[in-house]
N, C-alpha and C positions, 0 to 999 in steps of 0.2 A: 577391587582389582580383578581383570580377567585370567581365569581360569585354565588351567593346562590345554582343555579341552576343549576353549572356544574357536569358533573357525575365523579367519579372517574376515575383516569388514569393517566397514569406514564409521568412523567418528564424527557425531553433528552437536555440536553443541550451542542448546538451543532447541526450546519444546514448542516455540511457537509457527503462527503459519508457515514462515520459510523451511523452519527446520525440517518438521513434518510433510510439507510437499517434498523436502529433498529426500529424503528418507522412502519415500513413494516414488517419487521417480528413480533412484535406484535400484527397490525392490522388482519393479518393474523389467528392469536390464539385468535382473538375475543376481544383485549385489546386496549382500547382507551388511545393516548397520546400525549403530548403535546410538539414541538420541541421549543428550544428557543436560537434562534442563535442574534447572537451579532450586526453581520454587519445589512446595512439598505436592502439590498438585497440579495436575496439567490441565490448563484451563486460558479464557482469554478474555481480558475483560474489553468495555466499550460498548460501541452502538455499531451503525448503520457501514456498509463499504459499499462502493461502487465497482460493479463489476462490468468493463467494457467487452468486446468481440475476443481480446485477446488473452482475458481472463478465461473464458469459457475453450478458447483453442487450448489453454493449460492444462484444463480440467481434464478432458479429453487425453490427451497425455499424460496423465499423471492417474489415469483409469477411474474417476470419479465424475466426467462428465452428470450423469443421469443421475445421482442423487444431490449434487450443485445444481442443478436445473431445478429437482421436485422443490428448493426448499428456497429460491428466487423472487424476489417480486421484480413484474416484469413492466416498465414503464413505458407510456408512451413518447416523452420527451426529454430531453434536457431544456430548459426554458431559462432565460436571464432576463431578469427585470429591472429595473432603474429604482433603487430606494429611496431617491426622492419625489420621484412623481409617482410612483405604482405602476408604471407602462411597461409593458413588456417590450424589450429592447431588440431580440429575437429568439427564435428555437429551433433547435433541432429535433426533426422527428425519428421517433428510431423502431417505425414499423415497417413492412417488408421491404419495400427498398433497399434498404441500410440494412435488413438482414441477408437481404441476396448480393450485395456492395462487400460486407464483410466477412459473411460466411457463418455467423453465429449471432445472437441477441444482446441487446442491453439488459441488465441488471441488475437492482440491490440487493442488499442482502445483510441479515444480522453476522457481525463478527463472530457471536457467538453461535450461529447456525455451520455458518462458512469451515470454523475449527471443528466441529463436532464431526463433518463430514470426512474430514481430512484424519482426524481422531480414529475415529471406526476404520477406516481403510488400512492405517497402520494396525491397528489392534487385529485385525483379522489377518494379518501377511504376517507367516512366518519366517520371513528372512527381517523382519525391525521387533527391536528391544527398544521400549521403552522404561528411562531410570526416571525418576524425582530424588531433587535433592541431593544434585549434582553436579555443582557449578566448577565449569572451568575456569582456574584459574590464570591458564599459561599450558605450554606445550613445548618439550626438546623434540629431538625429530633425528631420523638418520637416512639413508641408503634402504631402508626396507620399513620404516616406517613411522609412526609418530606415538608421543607417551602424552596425554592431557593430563596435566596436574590436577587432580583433587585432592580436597582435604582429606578424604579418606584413603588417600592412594593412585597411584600413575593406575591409569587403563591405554592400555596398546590397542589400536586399530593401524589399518593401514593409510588411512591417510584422515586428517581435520578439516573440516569443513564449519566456521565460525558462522552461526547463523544466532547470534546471541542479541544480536539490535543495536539500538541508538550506540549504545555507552559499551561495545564491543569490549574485553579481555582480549579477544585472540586478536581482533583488529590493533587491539594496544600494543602487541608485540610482533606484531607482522609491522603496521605502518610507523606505532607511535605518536600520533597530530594530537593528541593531548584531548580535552574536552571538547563537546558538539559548538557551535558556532548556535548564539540564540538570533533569534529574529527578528525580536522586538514585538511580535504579533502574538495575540493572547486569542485564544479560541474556549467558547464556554460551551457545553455540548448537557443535551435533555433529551430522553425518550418518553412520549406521553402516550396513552390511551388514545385512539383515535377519534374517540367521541370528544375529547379536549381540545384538538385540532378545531380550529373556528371552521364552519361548516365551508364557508367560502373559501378557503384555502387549503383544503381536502384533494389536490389535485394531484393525478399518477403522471407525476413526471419530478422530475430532480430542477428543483429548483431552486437559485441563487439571485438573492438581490443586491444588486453593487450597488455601493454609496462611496462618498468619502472617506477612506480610511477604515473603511469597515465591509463587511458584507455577512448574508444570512441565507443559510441553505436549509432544506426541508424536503422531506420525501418519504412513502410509507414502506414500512419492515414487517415481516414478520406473518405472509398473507394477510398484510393491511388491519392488522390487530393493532398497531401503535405508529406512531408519527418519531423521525430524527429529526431532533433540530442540532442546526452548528451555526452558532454565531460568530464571527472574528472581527480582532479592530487592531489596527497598526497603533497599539498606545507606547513603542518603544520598551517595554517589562525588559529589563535588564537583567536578570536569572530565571533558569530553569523552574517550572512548578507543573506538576502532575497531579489532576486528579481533587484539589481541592474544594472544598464545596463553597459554595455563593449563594447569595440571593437573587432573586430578580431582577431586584432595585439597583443591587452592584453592577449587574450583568447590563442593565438599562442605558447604567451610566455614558457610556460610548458609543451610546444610538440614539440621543436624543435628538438628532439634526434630520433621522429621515423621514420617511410618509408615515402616519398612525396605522395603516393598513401592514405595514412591517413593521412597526412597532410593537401590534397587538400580536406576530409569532412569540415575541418575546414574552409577553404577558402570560401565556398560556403554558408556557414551560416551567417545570416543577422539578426539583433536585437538582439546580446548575450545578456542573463543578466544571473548574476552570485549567487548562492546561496553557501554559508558555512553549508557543514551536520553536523545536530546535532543529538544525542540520546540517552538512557537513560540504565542503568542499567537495568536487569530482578529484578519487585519484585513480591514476591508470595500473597501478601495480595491488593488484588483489590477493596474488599468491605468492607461497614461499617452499620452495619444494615441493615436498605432500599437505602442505597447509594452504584453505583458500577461502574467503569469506563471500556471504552470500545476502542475499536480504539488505535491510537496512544496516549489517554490518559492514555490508560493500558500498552502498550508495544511499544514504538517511539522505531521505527529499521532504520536502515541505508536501502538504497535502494538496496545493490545488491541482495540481492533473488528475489527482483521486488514482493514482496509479502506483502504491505502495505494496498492498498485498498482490492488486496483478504484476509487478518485477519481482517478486520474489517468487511467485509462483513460475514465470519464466525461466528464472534463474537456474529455480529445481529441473526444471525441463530439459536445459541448453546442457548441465552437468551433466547427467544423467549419459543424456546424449555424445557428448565428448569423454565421459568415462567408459559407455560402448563401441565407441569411436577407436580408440587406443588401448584394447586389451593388452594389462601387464607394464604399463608404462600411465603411471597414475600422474607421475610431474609433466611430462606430455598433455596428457588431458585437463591437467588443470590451467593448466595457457594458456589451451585452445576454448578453455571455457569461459578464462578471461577477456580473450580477443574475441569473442561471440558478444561479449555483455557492457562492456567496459561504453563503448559512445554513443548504445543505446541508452543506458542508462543515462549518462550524466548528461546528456539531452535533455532529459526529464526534471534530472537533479535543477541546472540552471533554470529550463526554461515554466519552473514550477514557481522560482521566485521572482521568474518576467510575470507570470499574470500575475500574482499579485499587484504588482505595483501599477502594469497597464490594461489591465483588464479587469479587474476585481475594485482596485482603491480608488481609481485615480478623482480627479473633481473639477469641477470647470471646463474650460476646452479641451480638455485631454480625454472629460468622458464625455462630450458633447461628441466629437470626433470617431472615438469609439464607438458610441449611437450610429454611426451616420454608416463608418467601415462595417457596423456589424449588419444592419438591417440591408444594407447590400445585396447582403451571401444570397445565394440560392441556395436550394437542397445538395444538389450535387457541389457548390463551391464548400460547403462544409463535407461531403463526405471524402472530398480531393486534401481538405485541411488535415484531415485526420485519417489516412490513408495509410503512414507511414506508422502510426501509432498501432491503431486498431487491425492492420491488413498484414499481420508478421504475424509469427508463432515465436518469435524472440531468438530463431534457428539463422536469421540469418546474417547475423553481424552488420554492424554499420552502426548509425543512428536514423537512418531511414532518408529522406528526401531533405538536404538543409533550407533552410528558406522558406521559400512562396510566401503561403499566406497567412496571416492573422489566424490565432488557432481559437478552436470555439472554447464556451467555458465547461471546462470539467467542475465537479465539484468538492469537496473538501471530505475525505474518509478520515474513519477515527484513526490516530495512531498517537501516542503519548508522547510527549515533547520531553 
């Protein structure tokens, strides 16, 4: 419980990226807060994230640019290949052009790199407390501010900020929509040694092989010390699963129809474990007074835009931003942070489970078609696709340009279904 003598300052419940960018973006606007994550250590499991132009405009904001930069692998392309025939289908290249197009680089980057950075920034600002072993359970709230139920007693802050994920608490009692919506798509996910990587498919770019109901992404972490592999297949999986371990042979099962050349990614990987994706409906009501969620508490999206940890990191941004915006009026700034975010997001939320089905799965003439729409584009018709995406800092509400054109293929970042 807090103490007589704590000063004011906002409540994030929730230790992971979201929380902690918001926690940083705060402390930045001169706002002291409190994180209160559940587990007994603060930590983030998984692999590889993809970081586009507007991940890095966050960074920058959120005063951590230059050590997200030192710890990046910085690719040449995004590249999409046909997993039946092994042809490359097209690519985007994302050297200087497309850094002077959007004003910062492409990037991947280990999950567990990305957190540590964001880690260290909180740990050295003295306006953020971090607790373990702190799960909120619920929140009353009034006129001057909000109580987070824990088990060990209410904590007073001035206002909640739900950044706790998929299977939200605070979203449970702000929204209520019950359990995440599954997808039917099972993703098996391996980090290898780079020397495992077949020498021939060792290449610095993000890349995704579409097949039938299935596709296979790959790219190097970690200053190129290890290889991400993500394999996914529409097999229908009818409940939730995290994290479980597989074999190869299991993992195989659902890619036996494409080229041996993408077959053997799969061969090469070591430790599968399998995760079932979940996500949720776009809703437009985020806040509730002093209470507002953020992250995948606001908007759980499927991975193919690869754009999960960069919305949340926007998220922290646009808060931040709208809490310096309206000094002393916190239910003000949280609307205004909702109507900054709300049909950016759920742009991303839908249009995460369009490629799936028409750009990633489809088979026959729908991805013959696709073939023909994609290899089309020029450089500049993909850097106009992704203009609305990459060319914002997440400041300016909307969901960017609706329409135009076929978007290119983003690729699949870890996050647990």
């Amino acid at each position: 419980m807090s103490g007589h003598n704590t000063p004011p300052r906002m409540l994030i419940s929730g230790g992971g990226i979201g929380g902690l960018a918001a926690a940083l973006g705060l402390a930045r606007k001169g706002v002291a807060s409190l994180v209160l994550e559940k587990a007994p250590v603060l930590g983030e499991i998984g692999a590889g994230i993809q970081l586009g132009p507007n991940a890095f405009h966050s960074f920058d904001a959120l005063g951590v640019g230059d050590a997200a930069r030192a710890v990046a692998v910085y690719i040449d392309r995004l590249r999409l290949m046909d997993a039946l025939t092994a042809e490359e289908i097209t690519h985007i290249m994302l050297d200087e052009p497309f850094r002077r197009r959007f004003g910062n680089p492409y990037g991947v980057i280990h999950r567990g790199d990305l957190y540590g950075v964001l880690l260290r920034a909180c740990q050295a600002s003295p306006l953020i407390e971090l607790r373990t072993s702190s799960e909120v359970l619920g929140y009353d709230q009034d006129e001057s501010g909000v109580s987070a139920r824990l088990a060990a007693g209410p904590e007073r802050g001035l206002a909640l900020i739900g950044a706790d994920g998929l299977r939200s608490s605070v979203r449970q009692q702000l929204v209520g929509d019950g359990t995440p919506r599954v997808s039917g798509h099972t993703t098996y996910r391996s980090v290898i040694p780079t020397a495992q990587m077949p020498e021939d498919l060792r290449w610095n770019a993000a890349t995704l092989w579409a097949g039938p109901k299935c596709h296979i992404v790959h790219y190097p972490l970690s200053g190129w010390k290890v290889f991400n592999l993500v394999v996914t297949c529409h097999n229908d999986a009818p409940e939730p699963v995290a994290g479980k371990p597989v074999t190869a042979d299991e993992v195989m099962q659902s890619f036996t129809h494409v080229h041996p050349r993408a077959q053997k990614i799969i061969r090469h990987g070591a430790d599968w474990k399998l995760w079932v994706l979940c996500d949720r409906d776009p809703i437009e009501r985020w806040t509730e007074g002093r209470v507002a969620l953020l992250g995948d508490a606001a908007h759980p999206q499927l991975q193919y835009f690869a754009q999960g940890a960069c919305m949340a990191m926007e998220d922290a941004v646009a808060l931040a931003h709208c809490v310096d915006s309206h000094p002393g009026d916190l239910e003000t700034a949280l609307k205004a942070y909702q109507h900054l975010r709300v049909l950016r997001t759920a742009r991303i939320q839908l249009q995460s489970r369009a490629i799936g089905e028409h750009i990633y799965h489809p088979a026959g003439a729908h991805a013959a078609l696709r073939n023909t729409i994609m290899r089309s584009y020029t450089g500049e018709d993909w850097y106009d696709a992704v203009e609305w995406l990459y060319g914002g800092n997440g400041l300016s509400g909307g969901a960017g340009a609706v329409g135009g054109k076929m978007h290119p293929p983003a690729q699949p970042e870890r996050r647990a279904g």
